[in-house]
C-alpha positions as CSV (number, residue, x, y, z in Angstrom):
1,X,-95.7,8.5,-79.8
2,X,-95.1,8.3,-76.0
3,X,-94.2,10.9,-74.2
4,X,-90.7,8.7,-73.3
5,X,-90.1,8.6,-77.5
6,X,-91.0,12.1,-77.3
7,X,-88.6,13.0,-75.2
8,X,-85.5,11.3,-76.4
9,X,-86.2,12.9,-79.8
10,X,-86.4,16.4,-77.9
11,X,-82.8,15.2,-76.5
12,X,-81.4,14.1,-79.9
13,X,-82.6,17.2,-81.9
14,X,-80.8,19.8,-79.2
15,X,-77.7,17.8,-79.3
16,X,-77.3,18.0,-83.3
17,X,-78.0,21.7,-83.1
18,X,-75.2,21.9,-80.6
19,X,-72.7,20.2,-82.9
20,X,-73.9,22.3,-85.9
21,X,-73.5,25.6,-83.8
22,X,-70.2,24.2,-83.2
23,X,-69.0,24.0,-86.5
24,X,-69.2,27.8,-87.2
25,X,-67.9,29.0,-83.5
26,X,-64.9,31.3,-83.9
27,X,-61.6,29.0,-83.3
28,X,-59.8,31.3,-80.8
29,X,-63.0,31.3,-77.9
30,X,-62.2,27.5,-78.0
31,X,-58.7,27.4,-77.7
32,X,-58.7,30.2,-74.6
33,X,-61.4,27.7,-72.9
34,X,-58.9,24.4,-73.4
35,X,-56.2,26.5,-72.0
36,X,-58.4,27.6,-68.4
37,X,-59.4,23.9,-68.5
38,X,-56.0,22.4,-68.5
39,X,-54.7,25.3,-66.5
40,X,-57.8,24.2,-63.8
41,X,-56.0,20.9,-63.8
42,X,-52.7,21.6,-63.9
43,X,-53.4,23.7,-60.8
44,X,-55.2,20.8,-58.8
45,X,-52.6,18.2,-59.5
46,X,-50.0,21.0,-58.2
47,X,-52.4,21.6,-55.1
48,X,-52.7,18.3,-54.4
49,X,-49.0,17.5,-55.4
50,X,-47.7,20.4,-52.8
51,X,-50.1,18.8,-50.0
52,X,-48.3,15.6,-50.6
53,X,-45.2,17.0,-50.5
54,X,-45.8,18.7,-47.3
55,X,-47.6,15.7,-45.4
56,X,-44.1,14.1,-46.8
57,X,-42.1,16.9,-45.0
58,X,-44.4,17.0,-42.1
59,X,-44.1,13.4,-41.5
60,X,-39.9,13.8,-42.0
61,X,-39.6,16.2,-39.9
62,X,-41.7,14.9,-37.2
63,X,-39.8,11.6,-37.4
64,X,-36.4,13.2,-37.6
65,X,-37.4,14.8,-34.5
66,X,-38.6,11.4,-32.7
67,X,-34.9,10.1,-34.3
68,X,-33.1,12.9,-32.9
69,X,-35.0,13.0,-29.0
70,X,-34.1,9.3,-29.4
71,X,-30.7,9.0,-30.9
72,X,-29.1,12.6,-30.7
73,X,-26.6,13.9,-28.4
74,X,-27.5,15.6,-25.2
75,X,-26.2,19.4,-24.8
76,X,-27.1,18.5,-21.2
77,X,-23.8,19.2,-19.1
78,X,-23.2,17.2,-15.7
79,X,-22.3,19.0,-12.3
80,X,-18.9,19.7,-11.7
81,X,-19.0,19.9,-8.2
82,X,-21.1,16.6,-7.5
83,X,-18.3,15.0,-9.7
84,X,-15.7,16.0,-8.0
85,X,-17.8,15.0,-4.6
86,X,-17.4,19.1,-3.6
87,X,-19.3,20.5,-1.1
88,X,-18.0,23.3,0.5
89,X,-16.7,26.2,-1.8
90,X,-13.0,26.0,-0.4
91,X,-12.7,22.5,-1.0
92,X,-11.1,21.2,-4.8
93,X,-11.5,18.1,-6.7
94,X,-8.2,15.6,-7.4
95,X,-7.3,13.6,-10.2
96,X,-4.2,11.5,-9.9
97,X,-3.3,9.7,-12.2
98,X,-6.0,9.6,-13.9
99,X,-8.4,8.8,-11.1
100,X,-11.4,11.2,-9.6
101,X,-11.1,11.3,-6.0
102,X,-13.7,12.8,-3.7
103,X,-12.9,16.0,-2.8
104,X,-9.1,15.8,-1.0
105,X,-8.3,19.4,-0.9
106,X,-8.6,22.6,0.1
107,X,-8.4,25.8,-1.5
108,X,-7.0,28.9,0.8
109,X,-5.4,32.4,-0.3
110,X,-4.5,30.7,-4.5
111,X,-2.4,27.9,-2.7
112,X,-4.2,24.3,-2.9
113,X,-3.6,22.3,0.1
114,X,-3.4,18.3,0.0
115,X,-5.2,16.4,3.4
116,X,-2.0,14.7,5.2
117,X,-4.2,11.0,4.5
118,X,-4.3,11.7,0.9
119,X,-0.2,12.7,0.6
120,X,0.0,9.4,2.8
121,X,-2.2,7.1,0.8
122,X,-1.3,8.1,-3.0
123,X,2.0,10.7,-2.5
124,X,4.4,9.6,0.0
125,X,3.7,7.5,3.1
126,X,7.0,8.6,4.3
127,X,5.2,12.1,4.7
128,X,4.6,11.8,9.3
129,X,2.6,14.2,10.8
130,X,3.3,15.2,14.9
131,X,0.1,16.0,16.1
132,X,1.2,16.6,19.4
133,X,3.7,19.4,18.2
134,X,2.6,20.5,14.9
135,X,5.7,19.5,12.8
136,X,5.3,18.0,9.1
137,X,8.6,15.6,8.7
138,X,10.1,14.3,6.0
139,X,13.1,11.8,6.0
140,X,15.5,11.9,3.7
141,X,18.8,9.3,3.7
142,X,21.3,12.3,5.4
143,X,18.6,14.7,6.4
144,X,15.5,15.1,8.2
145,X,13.0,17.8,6.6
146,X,10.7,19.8,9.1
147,X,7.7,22.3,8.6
148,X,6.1,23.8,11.3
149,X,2.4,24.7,11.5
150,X,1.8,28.1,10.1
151,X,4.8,28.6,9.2
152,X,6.3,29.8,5.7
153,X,10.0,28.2,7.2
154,X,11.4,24.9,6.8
155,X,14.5,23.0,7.9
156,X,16.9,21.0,6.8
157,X,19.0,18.6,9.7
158,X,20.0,22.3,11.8
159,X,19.6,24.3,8.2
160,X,16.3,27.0,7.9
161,X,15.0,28.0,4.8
162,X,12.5,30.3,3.9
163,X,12.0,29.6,0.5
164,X,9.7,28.0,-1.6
165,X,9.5,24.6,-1.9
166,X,7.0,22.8,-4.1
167,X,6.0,19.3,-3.1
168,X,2.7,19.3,-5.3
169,X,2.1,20.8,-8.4
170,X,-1.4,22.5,-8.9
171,X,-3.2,23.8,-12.3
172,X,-5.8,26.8,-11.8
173,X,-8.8,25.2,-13.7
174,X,-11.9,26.9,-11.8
175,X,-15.5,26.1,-11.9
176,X,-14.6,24.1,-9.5
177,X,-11.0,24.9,-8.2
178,X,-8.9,21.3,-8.4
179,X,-5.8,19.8,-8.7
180,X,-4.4,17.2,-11.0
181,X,-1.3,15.2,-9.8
182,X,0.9,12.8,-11.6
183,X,2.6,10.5,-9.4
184,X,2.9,7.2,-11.5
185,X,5.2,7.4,-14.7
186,X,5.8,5.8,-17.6
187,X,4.6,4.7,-21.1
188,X,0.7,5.8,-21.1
189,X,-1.5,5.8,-24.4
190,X,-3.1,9.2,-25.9
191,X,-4.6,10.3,-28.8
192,X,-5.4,13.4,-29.7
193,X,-9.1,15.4,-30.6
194,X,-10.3,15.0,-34.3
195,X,-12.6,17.9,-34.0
196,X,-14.6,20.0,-31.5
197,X,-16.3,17.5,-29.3
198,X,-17.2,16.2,-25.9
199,X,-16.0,13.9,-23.0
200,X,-19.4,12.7,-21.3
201,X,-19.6,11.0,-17.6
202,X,-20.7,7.4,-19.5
203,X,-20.7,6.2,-22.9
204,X,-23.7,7.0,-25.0
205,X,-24.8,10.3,-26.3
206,X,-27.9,11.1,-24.2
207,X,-24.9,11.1,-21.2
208,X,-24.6,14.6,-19.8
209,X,-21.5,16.3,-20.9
210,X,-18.3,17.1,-18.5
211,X,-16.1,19.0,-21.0
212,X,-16.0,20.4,-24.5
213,X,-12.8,19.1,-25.9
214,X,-11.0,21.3,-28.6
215,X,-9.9,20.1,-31.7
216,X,-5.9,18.6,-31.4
217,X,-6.2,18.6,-27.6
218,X,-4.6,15.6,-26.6
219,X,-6.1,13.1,-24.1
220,X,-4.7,10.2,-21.9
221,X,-6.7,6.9,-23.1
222,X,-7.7,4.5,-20.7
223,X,-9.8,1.9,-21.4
224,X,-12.1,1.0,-24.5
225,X,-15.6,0.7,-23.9
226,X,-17.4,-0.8,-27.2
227,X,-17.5,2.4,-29.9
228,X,-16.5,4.6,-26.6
229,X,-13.0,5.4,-25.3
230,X,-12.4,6.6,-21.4
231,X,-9.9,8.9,-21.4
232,X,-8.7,11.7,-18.7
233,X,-8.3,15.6,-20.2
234,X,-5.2,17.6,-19.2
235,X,-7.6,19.2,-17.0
236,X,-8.4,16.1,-14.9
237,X,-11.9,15.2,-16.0
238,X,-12.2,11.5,-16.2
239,X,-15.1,10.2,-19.0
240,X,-16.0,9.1,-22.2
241,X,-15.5,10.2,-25.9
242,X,-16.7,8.5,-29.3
243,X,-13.7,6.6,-30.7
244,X,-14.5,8.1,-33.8
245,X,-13.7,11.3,-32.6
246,X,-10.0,10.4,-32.0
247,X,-6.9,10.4,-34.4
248,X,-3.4,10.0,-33.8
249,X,-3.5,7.6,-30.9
250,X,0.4,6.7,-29.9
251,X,1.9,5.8,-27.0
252,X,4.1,8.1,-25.1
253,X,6.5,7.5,-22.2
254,X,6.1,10.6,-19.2
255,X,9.2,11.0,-17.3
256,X,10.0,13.2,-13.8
257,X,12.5,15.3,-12.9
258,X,12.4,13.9,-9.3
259,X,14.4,11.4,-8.4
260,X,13.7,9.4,-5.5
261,X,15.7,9.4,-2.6
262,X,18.3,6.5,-2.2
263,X,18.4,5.3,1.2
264,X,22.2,3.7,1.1
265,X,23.5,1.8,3.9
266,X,26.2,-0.2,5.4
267,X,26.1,-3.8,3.6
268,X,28.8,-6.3,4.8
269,X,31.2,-8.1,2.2
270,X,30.8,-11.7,4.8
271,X,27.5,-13.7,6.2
272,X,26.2,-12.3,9.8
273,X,27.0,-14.5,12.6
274,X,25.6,-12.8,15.2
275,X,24.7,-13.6,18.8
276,X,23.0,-11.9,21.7
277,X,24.7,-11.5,24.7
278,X,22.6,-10.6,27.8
279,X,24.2,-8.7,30.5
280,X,22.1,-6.9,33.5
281,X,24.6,-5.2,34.8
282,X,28.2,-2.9,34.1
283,X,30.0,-6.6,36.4
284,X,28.6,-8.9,33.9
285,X,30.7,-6.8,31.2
286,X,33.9,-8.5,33.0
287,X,32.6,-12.1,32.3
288,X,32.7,-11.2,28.3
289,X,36.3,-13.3,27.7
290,X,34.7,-16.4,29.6
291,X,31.3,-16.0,27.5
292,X,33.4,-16.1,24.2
293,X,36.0,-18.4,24.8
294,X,34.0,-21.6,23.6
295,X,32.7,-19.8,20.1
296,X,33.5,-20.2,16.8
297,X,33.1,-18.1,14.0
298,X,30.9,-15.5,15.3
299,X,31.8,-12.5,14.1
300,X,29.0,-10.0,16.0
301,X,27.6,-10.0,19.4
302,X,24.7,-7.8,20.3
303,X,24.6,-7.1,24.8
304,X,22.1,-5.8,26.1
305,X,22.9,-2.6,27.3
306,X,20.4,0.1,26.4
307,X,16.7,0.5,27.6
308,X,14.6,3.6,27.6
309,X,13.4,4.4,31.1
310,X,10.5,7.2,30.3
311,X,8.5,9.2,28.2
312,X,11.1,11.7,27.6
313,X,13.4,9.2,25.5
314,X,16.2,9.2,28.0
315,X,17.7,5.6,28.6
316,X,19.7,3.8,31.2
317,X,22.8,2.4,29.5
318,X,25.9,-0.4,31.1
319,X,28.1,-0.2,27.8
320,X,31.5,-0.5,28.9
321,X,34.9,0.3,26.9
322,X,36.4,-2.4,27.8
323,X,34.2,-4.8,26.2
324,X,33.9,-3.4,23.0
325,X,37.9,-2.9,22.6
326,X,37.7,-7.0,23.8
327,X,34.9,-7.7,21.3
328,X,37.1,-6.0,18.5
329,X,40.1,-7.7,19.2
330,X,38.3,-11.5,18.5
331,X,37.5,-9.9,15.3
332,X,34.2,-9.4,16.2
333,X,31.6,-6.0,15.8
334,X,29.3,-5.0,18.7
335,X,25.5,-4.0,17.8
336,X,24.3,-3.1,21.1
337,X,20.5,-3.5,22.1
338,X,18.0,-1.2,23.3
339,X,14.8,-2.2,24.4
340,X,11.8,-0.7,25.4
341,X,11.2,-3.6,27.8
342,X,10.4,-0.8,31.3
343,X,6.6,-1.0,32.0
344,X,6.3,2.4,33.1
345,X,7.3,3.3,29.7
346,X,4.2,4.4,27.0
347,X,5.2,3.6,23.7
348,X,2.5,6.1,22.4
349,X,3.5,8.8,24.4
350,X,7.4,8.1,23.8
351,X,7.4,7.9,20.1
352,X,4.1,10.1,19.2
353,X,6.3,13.2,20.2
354,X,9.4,14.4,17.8
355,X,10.9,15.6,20.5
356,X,11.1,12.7,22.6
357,X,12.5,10.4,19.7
358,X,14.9,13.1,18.9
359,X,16.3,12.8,22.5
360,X,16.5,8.8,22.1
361,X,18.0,8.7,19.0
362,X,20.8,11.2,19.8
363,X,21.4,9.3,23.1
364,X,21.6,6.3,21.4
365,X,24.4,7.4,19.1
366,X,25.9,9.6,21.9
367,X,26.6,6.4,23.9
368,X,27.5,4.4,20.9
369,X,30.3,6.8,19.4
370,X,31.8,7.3,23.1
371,X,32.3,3.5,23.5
372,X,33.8,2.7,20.0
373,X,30.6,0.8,19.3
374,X,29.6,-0.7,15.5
375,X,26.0,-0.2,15.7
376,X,22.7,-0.6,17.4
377,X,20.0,-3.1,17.4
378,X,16.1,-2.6,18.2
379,X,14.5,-4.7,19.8
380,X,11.1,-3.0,20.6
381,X,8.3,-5.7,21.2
382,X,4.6,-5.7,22.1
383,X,4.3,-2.3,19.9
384,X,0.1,-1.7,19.9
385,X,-1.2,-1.5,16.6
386,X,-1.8,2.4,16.9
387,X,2.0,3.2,17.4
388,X,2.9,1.5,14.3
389,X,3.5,5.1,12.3
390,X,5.1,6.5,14.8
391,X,7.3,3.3,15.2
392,X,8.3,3.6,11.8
393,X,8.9,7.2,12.1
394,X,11.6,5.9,14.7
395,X,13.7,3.9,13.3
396,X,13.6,6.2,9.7
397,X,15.0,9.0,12.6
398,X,17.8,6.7,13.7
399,X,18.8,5.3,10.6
400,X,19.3,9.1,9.7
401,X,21.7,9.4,12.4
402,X,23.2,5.9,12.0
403,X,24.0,6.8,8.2
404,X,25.7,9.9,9.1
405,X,28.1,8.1,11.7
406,X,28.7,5.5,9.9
407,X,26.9,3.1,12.8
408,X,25.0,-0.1,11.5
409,X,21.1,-0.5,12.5
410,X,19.3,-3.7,12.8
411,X,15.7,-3.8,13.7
412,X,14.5,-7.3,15.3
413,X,11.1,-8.4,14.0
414,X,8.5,-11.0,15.0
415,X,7.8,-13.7,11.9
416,X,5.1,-12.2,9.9
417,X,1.5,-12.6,10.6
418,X,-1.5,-10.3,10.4
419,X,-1.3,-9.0,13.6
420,X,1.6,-7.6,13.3
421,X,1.9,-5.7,10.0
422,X,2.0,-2.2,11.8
423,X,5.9,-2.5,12.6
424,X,6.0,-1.5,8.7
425,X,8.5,-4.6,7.5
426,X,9.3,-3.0,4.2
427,X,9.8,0.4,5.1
428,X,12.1,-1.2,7.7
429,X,13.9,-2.9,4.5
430,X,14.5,0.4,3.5
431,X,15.6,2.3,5.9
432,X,17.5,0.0,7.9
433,X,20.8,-2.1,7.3
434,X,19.8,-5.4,8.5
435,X,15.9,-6.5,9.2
436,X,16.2,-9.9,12.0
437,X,13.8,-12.2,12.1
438,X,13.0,-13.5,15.5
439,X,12.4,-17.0,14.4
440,X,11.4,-18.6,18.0
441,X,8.3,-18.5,20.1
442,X,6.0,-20.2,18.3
443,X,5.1,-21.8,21.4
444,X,6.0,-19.4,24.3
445,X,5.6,-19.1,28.1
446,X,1.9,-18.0,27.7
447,X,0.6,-20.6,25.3
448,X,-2.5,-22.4,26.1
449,X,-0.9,-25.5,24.6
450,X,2.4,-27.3,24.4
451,X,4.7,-27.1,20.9
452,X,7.8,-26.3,19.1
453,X,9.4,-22.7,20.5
454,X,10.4,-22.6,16.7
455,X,9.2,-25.8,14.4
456,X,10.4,-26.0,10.2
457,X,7.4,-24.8,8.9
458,X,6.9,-21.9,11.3
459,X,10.6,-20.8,10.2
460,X,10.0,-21.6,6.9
461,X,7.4,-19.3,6.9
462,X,8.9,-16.7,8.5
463,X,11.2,-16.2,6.3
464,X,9.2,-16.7,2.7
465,X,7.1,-13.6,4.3
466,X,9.7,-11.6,5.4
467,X,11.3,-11.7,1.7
468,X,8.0,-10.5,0.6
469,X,8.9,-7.0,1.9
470,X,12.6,-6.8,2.2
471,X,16.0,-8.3,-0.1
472,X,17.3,-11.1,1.1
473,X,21.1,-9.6,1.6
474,X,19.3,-7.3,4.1
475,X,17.5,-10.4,6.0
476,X,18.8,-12.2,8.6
477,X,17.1,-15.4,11.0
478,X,17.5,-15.7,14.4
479,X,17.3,-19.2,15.9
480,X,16.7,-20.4,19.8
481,X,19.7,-21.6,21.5
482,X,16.6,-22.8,23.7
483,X,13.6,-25.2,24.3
484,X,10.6,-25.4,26.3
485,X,10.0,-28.3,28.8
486,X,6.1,-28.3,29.0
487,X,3.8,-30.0,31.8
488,X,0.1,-30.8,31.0
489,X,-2.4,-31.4,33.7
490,X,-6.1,-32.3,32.5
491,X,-8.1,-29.6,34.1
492,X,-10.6,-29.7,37.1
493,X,-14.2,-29.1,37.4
494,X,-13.2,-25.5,38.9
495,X,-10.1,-24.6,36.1
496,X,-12.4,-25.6,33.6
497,X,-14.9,-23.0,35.4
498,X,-12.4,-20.3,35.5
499,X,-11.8,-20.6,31.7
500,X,-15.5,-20.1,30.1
501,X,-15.6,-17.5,27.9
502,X,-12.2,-17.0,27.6
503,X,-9.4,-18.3,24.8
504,X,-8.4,-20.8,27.1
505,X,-11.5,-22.9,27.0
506,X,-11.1,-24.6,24.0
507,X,-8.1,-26.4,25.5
508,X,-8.5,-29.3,27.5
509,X,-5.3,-29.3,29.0
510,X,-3.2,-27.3,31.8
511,X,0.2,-26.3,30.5
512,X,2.6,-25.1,32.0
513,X,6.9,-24.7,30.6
514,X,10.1,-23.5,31.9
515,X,13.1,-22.3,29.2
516,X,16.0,-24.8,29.1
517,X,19.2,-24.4,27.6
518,X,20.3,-26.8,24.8
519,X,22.7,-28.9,27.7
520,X,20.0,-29.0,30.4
521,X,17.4,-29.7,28.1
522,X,19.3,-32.9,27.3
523,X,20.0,-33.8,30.7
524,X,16.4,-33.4,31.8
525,X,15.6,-36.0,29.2
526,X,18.2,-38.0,30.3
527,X,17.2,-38.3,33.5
528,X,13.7,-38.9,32.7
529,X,15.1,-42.0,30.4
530,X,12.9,-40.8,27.7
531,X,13.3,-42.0,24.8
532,X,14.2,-39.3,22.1
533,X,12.3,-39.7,18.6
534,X,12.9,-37.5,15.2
535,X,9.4,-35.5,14.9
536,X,9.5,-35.1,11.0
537,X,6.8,-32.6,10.6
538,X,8.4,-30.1,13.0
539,X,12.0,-31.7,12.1
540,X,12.8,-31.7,15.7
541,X,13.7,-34.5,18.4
542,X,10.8,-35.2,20.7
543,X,10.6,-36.4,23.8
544,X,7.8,-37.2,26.6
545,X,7.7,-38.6,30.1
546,X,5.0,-39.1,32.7
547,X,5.0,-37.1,35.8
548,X,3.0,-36.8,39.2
549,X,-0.6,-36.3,39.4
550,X,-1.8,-37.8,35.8
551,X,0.9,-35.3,34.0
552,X,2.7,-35.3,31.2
553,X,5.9,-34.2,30.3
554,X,6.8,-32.7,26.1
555,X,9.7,-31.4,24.7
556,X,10.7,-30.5,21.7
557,X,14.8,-30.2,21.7
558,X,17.0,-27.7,20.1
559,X,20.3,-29.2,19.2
560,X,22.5,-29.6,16.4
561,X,20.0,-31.8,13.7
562,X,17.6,-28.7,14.9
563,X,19.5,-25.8,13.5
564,X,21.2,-27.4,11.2
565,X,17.8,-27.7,9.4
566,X,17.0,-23.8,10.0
567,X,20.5,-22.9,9.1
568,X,19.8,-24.7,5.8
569,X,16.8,-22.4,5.2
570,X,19.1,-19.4,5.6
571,X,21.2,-20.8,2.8
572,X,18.6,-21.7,0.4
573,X,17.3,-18.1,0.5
574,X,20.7,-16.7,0.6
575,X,19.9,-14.3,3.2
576,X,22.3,-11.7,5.0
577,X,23.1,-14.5,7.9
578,X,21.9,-15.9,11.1
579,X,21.7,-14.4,14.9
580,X,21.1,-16.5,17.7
581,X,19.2,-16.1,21.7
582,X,21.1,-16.1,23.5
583,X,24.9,-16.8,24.1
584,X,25.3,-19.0,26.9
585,X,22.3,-21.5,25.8
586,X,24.6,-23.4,23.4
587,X,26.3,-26.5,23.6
588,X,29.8,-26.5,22.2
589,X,29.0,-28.5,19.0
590,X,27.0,-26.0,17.2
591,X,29.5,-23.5,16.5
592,X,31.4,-25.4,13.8
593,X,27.8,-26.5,12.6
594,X,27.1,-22.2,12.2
595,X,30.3,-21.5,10.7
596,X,30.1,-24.3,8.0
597,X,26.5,-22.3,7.0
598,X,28.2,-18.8,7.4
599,X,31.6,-18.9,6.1
């Protein structure tokens, strides 16, 4: 036997002695040793079970916190005072409604304190500061209001009062101090918080937070903004909340105790037919009956009689009686004119200072209620673009006055273009009875080129953008009882020279133009023997000539197929009437042409 054999019998023989020792073991040893064997495996299934569980944990949290960095809302809360733009600590944000401004205010002693450009821009523009005497004005239709500087008084016309008078309303949110104003009302859209939440500075909920919102406080909405709403708390925070955090959205209409000021004035039953009369002197009152004796229809004449002489507001005046009582008994009112026509006159100076337009006005309605006069016209030209304000501060002033006795004020305008928006056209609307168009010098004695003094389009115009800003029963157009006669030279070598670099080089031409009455505008075609031709773009008659020296005579006439052209614009607008420069100009024919257009 090999040893191999040998030992595989070794191996068999131990194993069958095994199984017979087994048969006679005692049954409970056998059972106990099952039970630690399946316990040993129960226990490294549970092991290994647990360590799976955790990894599982371990891997949900650690991706639940990837999911919230990621997707989570921010606690982060955004600075309140670079929101509001604050940099100082006196200074307070503003919301109106509904907008963040830049800081706009001050804080000082509890009371908040609005910058005069903001009250101007988003409160009232009819708010005028004097910065030359320190007086906040206010005009109201009877009444002017006045604060002094550091002052707890105000007044009313001659009346002081000392007490409180609230213009703005403030809320005390702190941290930072601001102020919320409402000036817009209406039907707005709100909806109130569903639960505890936040308004952030964008949508999205990493954006930093502005406000906690309380459940049930109700916001102003908007604008939506995808699964976002902006929206503006009652504590004038301007952001974002989730739409889903919303309920009870409803529109609600807010209304204002205030009611704004109604500026009445003196509106005529009839169509103005008014003409301007000018007189230089008290003698050429005493040629009045002679001026009206060939008219028609006219029912108010305007004389020049009233021009400011200084800075003070004092003014020269040759009203006469006489006139007036003469005037009145054609059936006709009297508007006189002031102008503010004396060079050594500084419209800045005159109407920056309260005190000076006070003095102006009152001798403006002085010398009107002591000759029996029916109102007054303006007639202030050339006003530079920085006096505009205190322009308009003017003529709400006089229009105080002139509603109080009873006078009528008209405020002559140029035809609107951008250069001249600072005489305040609509404000005017208001405040005054009747706004004029001055519907003439298109082409005046200045112009680098020959033209119409008033052509269709140019009147046309005029008066669409005019309407723009003011009613049309408040609107009146003023037509030229004149023309320009115009003379064009070619220019020399030297003229042309003299004109580099100025406007006048882009014109080829020397012009030169005298004003001519309707009649002698005729007669100098006449004698020309031009022949007269019906320009259809301008809608005038035109005529031209040859004079000395290579030049050429132009003229565009005013007559009867002229006006009657203009007068049909005033109709087709229905404005307030027509006024006409100046009396004296006319030829006879044109007044039953006005009165079929007026009456």
């Amino acid at each position: 036997m090999t040893n191999e054999q040998r030992e595989r019998e070794r191996r068999r023989k131990a194993a069958a002695a095994r199984k017979a020792a087994a048969r006679y073991e005692d049954p409970g040893v056998g059972y106990q040793r099952r039970r630690r064997a399946r316990k040993r495996r129960r226990r490294v299934r549970n092991v290994c079970i647990a360590l799976l569980v955790i990894f599982i944990v371990v891997i949900g949290l650690a991706g639940g916190t990837i999911y919230w960095i990621k997707y989570g809302p921010t606690k982060e809360t955004y600075d309140l005072n670079k929101y509001f733009g604050i940099t100082a600590k006196s200074q307070m944000g503003v919301t109106i409604n509904n907008e963040v401004l830049d800081a706009q205010a001050i804080t000082e002693g509890g009371t908040a304190y609005l910058s005069y450009n903001f009250v101007q821009d988003y409160i009232s523009d009819r708010f005028y500061w004097d910065s030359n005497e320190h007086i906040l004005l206010y005009t109201l239709p009877r009444d002017m209001v006045k604060a002094a500087a550091d002052s707890k008084d105000y007044s009313v016309s001659d009346t002081v009062n000392s007490e409180d008078y609230t213009i703005v309303k403030t809320e005390g949110d702190k941290d930072p101090a601001r102020v919320v104003i409402t000036s817009k009302f209406g039907e707005r859209q709100t909806a109130k918080v569903k639960d505890d939440s936040q308004v952030r500075i964008l949508g999205g909920v990493k954006s930093p937070v502005l406000e906690e919102v309380k459940k049930g406080d109700k916001l102003t909405v908007l604008e939506d903004v995808s699964d976002w709403k902006k929206v503006c708390t009652k504590s004038g925070i301007v952001g974002y909340i989730q739409k889903s955090k919303l309920k009870d959205a409803k529109k609600e209409t807010i209304s204002r105790e205030f009611e704004e000021p109604d500026y009445t004035g003196i509106k005529k039953d009839y169509k103005i037919n008014l003409v301007w009369h000018q007189v230089t002197s008290e003698a050429a009152n005493e040629g009045i009956e002679d001026a009206l004796a060939a008219t028609k229809g006219l029912n108010t004449i305007s004389p020049t009689w009233f021009s400011v002489t200084d800075n003070s507001g004092n003014i020269s005046s040759i009203a006469s009686t006489d006139y007036v009582d003469y005037a009145h008994q054609c059936g006709m009112e009297v508007w006189a004119l002031v102008d503010n026509f004396d060079q050594n006159v500084d419209d800045m100076e005159l109407l920056s200072h309260t005190s000076s337009r006070e003095n102006l006005e009152n001798q403006l309605v002085n010398a009107s209620l002591q000759n029996g006069i029916d109102g007054i016209n303006v007639d202030f030209e050339q006003i530079p673009t920085d006096v505009g304000d205190h322009y308009i501060q003017f003529i709400r002033e006089l229009s105080v006055l002139c509603r109080v006795n009873n006078l009528v004020l008209s405020v002559d305008n140029y035809v609107p273009k951008g250069y001249n928006t600072h005489y305040h056209r609509e404000e005017q609307g208001v405040m005054a009875d009747y706004v004029i168009i001055m519907g003439y010098d298109e082409h005046f004695a200045g112009s680098y080129e020959a033209g119409s003094v008033a052509s269709y389009n140019y009147v046309k115009e005029g008066i669409e953008e005019t309407l723009r800003d003011v009613p049309a029963d408040k609107v009146i157009n003023a037509v030229p009882f004149y023309t320009r006669l115009w003379n064009e030279t070619p220019k020399t070598d030297e003229e042309r020279a003299e004109d580099q670099g100025t406007e006048a080089e882009s014109y080829s031409m020397k012009v030169t133009s005298e004003a001519l009455g309707m009649e002698e505008a005729a007669q100098r075609v006449s004698e020309a023997g031009a022949t007269v031709t019906w320009d259809d773009t301008v809608k005038q008659n035109y005529a031209e000539w040859q004079g000395d020296n290579d030049s050429t005579y132009r003229i565009w006439l005013e007559d009867a197929s002229s006006l009657e052209v203009k007068l049909g614009l005033m109709k087709d607008n229905n404005l307030a009437g027509t006024a006409a420069w100046k009396l004296g100009f006319e030829t006879s024919d044109i007044w039953d042409l006005i009165r079929k257009y007026v009456n």
